[in-house]
C-alpha positions in Angstrom: 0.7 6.5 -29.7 2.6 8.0 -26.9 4.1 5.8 -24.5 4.9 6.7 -20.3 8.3 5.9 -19.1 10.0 5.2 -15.7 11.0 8.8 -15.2 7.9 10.7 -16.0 5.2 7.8 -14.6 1.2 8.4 -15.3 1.9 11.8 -16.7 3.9 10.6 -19.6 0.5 10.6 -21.4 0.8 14.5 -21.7 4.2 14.4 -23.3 6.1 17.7 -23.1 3.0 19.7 -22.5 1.8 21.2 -19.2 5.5 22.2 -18.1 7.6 19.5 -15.4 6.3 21.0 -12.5 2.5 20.7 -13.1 3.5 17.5 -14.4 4.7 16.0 -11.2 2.0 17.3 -8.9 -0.1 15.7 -10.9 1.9 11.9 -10.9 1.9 12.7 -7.1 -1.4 13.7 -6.3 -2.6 10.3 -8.7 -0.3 7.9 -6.9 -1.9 9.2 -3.5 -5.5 8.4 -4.6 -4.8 5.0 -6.2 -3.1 3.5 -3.0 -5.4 1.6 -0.6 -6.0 4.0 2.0 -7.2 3.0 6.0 -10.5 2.9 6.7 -11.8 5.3 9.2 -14.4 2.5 11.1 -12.6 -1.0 10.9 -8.6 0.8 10.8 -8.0 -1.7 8.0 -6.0 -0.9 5.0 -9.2 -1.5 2.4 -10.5 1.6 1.4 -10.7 2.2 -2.5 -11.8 5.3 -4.5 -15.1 4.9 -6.3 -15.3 8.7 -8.0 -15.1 12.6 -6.5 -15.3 12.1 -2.7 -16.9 8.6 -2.9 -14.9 5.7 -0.9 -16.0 2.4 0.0 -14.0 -0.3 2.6 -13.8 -3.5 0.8 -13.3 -5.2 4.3 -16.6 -3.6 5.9 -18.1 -2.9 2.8 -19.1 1.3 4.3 -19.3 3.5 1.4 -18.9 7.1 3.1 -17.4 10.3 1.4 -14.5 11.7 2.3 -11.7 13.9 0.6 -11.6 14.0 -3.3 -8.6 12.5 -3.8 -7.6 11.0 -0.8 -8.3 10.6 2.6 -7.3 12.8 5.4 
């Protein structure tokens, strides 16, 4: 089993493949989505990804789409 380290982050799971530079958009593009994001009706940091384009506000519990991997 392959194992991530500090230096390459979630796309360690690919290993050498892909090439460094597809690699890294990638880590940067799934740190984005995975960070609690602000929510566009109560301005509170609470917002989580549910799937593509779906977000819901665990502070005023709205479900609403929005971007696909983050909010804009």
């Amino acid at each position: 089993m392959t194992r991530k380290s500090k230096k390459t982050k979630s796309a360690g799971r690919f290993g050498p493949r892909y090439g460094k530079k597809i690699r890294d958009r990638l880590v940067n593009v799934e740190i984005k989505q995975r960070k609690r994001q602000k929510c566009p009706f109560c301005e509170k940091l609470g917002v989580k990804r549910l799937s593509k384009g779906i977000w819901q506000c665990s502070k005023c519990n709205k479900k609403f789409a929005g971007g696909t991997y983050y909010l804009e």
